[in-house]
C-alpha positions, -999 to 999 in steps of 0.1 A, spaced: 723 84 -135 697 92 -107 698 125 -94 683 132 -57 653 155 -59 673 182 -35 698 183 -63 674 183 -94 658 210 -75 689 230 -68 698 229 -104 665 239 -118 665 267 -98 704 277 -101 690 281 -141 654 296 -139 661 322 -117 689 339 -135 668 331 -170 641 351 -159 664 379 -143 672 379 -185 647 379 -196 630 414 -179 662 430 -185 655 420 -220 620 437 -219 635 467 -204 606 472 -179 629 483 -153 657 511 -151 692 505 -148 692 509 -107 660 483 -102 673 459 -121 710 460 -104 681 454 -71 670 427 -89 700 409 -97 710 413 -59 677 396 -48 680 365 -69 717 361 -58 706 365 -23 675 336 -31 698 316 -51 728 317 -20 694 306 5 691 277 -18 723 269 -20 729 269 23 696 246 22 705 220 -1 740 222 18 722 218 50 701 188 43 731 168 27 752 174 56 716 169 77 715 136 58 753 125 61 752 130 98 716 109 101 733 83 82 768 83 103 749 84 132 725 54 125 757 29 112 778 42 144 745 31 163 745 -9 143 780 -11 144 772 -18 184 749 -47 176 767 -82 171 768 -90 139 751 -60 123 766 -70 91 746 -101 87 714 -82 91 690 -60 74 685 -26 81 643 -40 92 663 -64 116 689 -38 128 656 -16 136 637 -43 148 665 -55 173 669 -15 186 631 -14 194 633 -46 213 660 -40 230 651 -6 240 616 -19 255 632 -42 276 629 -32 316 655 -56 334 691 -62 326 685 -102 331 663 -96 298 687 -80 279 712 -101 286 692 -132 275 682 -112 241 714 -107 236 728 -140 241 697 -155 219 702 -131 192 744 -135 194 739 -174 187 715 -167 158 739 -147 143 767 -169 150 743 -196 132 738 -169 100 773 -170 95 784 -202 99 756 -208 71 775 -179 46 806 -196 60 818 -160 77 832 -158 116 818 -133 138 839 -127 173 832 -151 202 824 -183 175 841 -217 176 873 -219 161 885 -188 162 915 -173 181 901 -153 208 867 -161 207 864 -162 245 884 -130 246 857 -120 222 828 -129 247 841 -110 275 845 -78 256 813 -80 244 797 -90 280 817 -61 297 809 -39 265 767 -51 277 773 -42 312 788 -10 304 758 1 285 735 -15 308 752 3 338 751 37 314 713 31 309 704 23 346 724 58 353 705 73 330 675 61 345 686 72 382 693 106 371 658 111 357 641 97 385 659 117 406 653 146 390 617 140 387 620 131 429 636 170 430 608 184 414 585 165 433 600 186 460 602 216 448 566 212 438 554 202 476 575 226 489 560 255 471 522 245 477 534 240 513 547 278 511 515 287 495 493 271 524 513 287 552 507 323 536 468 317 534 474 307 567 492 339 579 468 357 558 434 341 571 458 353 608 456 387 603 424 391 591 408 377 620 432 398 641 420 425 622 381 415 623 389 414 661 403 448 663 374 458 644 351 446 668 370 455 699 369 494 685 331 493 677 328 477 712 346 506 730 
């Protein structure tokens, strides 16, 4: 049996820590009261080590959940390697038009409609099978549904960006108008001056 190094950690420390807590009570170099201190530190250290294993298996389930949630999207994930699954996300994701996606797609749907017709398995949309049109629509409206959620996206930032833009011209703008006003009263003031030594 293998055991993950988070683990083998855990358990090395879940037994060195209370060895050594042992062994100094053993040696008696601390009074009763310090080592009752003691014994409350290395639970506290060995409860921290137990909340960060805890947290880095749950940190690893929900990495893992999230990442077969994410392939189950991609037509026949299950034919594929997790290199291919990755490779198809980065492609996809550096594509700029919807026409491009759509054509990926399609090319990378009939490859894998050509995979498993070689490991003799049916994927939706192939020949043969019930509702493989039905199949194809879902999937193209599923496509256009992310498309559409992805061009969104890409409104809202660029609209945000356009509002800070704004905000942005409309405070230098703010800031020129008071060095104007400012530049304003000090030459009302330099004229004043002069009028005054004038009179």
């Amino acid at each position: 049996m293998r055991m993950k190094p988070t683990l083998m950690l855990g358990v090395c420390l879940a037994i060195a820590i209370p060895a050594l807590a042992m062994a100094d009570q053993a040696r008696g170099s601390r009074g009763g009261q310090q080592a009752g201190q003691g014994t409350m530190q290395q639970d506290r250290m060995m409860d921290r080590t137990h909340d960060r294993i805890h947290d880095r298996t749950q940190d690893r389930d929900r990495d893992r959940d999230r990442t077969r949630d994410r392939d189950n999207r991609i037509y026949g994930y299950s034919l594929m390697t997790p290199a291919e699954r990755s490779a198809y996300r980065s492609q996809i994701s550096q594509m700029k038009t919807l026409q491009e996606r759509e054509a990926f797609r399609q090319q990378h749907m009939e490859q894998m409609q050509q995979r498993a017709r070689e490991r003799g398995v049916k994927l939706p949309g192939m020949q043969g099978q019930g509702n493989g049109q039905g199949s194809q629509s879902q999937m193209r409206q599923q496509n256009q549904m992310q498309n559409q959620q992805q061009n969104q996206m890409q409104n809202q930032m660029q609209n945000q960006n356009q509002q800070q833009n704004r905000n942005q011209e409309q405070g230098q703008q703010q800031n020129r108008q008071q060095e104007q006003t400012r530049q304003q009263e000090q030459q009302q003031e330099q004229t004043r001056n002069a009028e005054g030594n004038n009179s």
